[in-house]
C-alpha positions in Angstrom: 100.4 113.3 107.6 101.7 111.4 111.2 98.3 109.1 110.7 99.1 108.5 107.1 102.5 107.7 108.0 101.3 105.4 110.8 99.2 103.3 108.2 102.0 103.4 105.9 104.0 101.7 108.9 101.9 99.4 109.6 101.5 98.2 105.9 104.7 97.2 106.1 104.4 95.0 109.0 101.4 93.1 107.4 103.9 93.3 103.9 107.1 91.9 106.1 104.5 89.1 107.8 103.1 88.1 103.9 107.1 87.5 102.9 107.6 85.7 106.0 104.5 83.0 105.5 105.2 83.1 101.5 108.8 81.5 101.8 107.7 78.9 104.4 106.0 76.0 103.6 105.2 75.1 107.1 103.1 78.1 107.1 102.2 78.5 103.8 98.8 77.7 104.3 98.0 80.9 105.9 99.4 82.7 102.3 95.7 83.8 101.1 94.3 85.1 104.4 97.9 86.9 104.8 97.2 88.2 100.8 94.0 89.9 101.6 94.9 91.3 104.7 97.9 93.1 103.3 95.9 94.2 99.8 93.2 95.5 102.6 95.9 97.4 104.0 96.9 99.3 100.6 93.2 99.9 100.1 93.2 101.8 104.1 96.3 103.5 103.3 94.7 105.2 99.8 91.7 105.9 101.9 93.4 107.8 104.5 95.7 109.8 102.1 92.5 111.0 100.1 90.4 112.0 103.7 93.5 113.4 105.1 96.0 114.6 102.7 95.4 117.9 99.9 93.3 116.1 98.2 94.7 117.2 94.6 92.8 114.5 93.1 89.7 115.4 93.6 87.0 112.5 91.8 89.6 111.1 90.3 91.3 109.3 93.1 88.0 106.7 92.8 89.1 105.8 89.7 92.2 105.2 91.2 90.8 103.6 94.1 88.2 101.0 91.4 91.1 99.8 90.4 92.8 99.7 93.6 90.2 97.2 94.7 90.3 94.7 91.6 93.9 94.4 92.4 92.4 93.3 96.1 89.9 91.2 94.2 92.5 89.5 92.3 95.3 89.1 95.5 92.2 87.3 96.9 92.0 85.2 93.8 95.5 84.3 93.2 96.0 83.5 96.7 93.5 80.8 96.8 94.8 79.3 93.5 98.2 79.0 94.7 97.0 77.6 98.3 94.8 74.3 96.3 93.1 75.7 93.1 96.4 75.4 90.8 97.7 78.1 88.6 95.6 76.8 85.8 92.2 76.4 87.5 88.9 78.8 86.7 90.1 80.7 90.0 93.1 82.0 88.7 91.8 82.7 85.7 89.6 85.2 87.5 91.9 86.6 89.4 94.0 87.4 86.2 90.8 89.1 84.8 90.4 91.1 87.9 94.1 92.4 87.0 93.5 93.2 83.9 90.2 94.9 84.9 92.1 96.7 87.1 95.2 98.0 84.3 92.3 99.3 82.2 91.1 101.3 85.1 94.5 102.1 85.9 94.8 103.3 82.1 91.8 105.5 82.2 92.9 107.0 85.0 96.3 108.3 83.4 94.6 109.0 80.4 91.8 111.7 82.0 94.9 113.3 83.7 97.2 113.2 80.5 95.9 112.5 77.3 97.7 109.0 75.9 100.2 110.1 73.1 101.2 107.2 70.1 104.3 106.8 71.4 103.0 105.1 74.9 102.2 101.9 72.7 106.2 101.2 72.4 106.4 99.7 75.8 103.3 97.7 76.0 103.9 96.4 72.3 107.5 95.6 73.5 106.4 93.5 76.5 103.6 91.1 74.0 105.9 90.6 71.3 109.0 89.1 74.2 105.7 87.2 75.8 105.0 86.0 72.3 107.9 84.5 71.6 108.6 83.2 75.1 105.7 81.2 74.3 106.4 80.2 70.5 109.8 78.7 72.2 108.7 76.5 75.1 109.5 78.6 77.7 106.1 79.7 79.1 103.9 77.0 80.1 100.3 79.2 79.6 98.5 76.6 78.0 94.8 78.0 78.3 96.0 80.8 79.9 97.8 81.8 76.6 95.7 84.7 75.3 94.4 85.9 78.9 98.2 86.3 79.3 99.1 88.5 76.0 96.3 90.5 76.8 97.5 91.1 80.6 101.0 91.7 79.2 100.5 94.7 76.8 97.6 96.3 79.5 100.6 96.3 82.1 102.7 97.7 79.7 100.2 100.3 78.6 99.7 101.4 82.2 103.2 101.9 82.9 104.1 103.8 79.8 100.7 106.5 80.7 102.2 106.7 84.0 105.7 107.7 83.1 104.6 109.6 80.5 102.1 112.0 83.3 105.5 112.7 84.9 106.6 114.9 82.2 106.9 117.7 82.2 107.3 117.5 86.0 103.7 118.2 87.4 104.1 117.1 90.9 104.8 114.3 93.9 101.3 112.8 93.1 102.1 111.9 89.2 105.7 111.1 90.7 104.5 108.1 93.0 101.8 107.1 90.4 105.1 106.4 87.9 107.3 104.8 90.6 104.1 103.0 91.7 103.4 101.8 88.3 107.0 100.9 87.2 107.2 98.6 90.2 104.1 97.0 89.6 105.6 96.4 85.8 108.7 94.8 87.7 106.2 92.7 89.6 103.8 91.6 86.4 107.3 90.7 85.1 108.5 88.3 88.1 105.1 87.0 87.7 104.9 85.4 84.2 108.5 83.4 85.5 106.9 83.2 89.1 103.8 80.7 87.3 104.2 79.8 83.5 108.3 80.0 83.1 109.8 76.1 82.8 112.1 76.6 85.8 110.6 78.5 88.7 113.0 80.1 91.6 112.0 80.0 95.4 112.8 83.8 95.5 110.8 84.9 92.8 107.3 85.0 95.0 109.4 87.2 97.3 110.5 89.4 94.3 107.1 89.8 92.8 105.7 90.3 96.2 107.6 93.0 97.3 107.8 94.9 94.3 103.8 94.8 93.7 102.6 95.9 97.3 105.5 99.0 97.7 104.2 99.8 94.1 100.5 99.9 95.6 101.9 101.1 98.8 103.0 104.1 96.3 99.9 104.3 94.2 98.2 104.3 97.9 100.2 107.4 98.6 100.3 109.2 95.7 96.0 110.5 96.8 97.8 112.3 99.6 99.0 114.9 97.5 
């Protein structure tokens, strides 16, 4: 586990460096090379925790891992739409299709572990109807982004419900991290919709979404090692 740890450690670095070049605009320019470097990191860190770890998941951690590397995919996306493309250009329309990709995955994952249950569609119905009428109101700014953005809202949700719901009854650290995992990357998909579409965006709110999306991969990442 000291290797795993290691990688975990140094994660963190690359994480603490992408925070550092996202909230300066002097450097900002470096954002997608720093992106990709830090989703290669979570993709390392899942590896190592599957080779070295108990290995509880068995051929499931590569369904876990195929969607670990759309989110990658789509980090690589997103980071060149925000350093020229523009939040509405083809590229970050494609990165938010590699996300979505990537929730499905995510969802069939949960769903060969623990079989999805009717009362996992509360959350994910929850989080389209406040996107809905976000929209209907002015506040989001989706434009042609605005189905592409419902759709990604209620697969986030969906993911997050499936993982909570594999927590109980308790079956272990792995289905623990998976939920914590999952619940920050909900925070994160959150932060996001104000981070791009919302009429008044905040300077912290890239940190925000940053940090809570790579210490929930950094927790999905994990979560193989046991």
């Amino acid at each position: 586990m000291v290797i795993i740890s290691t990688a975990a450690a140094v994660y963190l670095v690359l994480l603490a460096r992408l925070l550092q070049i996202a909230g300066s605009p002097r450097r900002f320019h470096r954002y997608t090379a720093a992106k990709t470097v830090t989703s290669i990191g979570f993709l390392v860190v899942a590896l190592l925790a599957q080779l070295i770890g108990r290995g509880g998941m068995g051929g499931h951690f590569w369904i876990l891992f195929g969607a670990m590397l759309l989110c990658a995919a789509g980090d690589f996306l997103l980071g060149l739409a925000n350093n020229g493309h523009g939040i509405h250009s083809r590229t970050f329309l494609r990165g938010l299709l590699c996300f979505g990709a990537a929730h499905v995955v995510f969802c069939i994952f949960y769903a060969v572990k623990t079989p999805p249950a009717w009362h996992d569609l509360f959350l994910p119905t929850a989080l389209l109807l406040v996107t809905m009428l976000l929209s209907h109101r002015g506040l989001l700014r989706l434009r042609k982004l605005r189905i592409p953005a419902f759709c990604y809202s209620f697969l986030v949700g969906l993911m997050c419900s499936m993982a909570i719901s594999a927590v109980f009854p308790a079956r272990g650290t792995a289905q623990l991290f998976c939920a914590v995992g999952s619940i920050l990357f909900l925070i994160s998909d959150c932060i996001i919709v104000f981070l791009y579409f919302y009429i008044r965006q905040r300077s912290w709110m890239r940190i925000a979404n940053l940090t809570t999306y790579y210490l929930g991969l950094l927790f999905l990442a994990l979560s193989a090692a046991y």
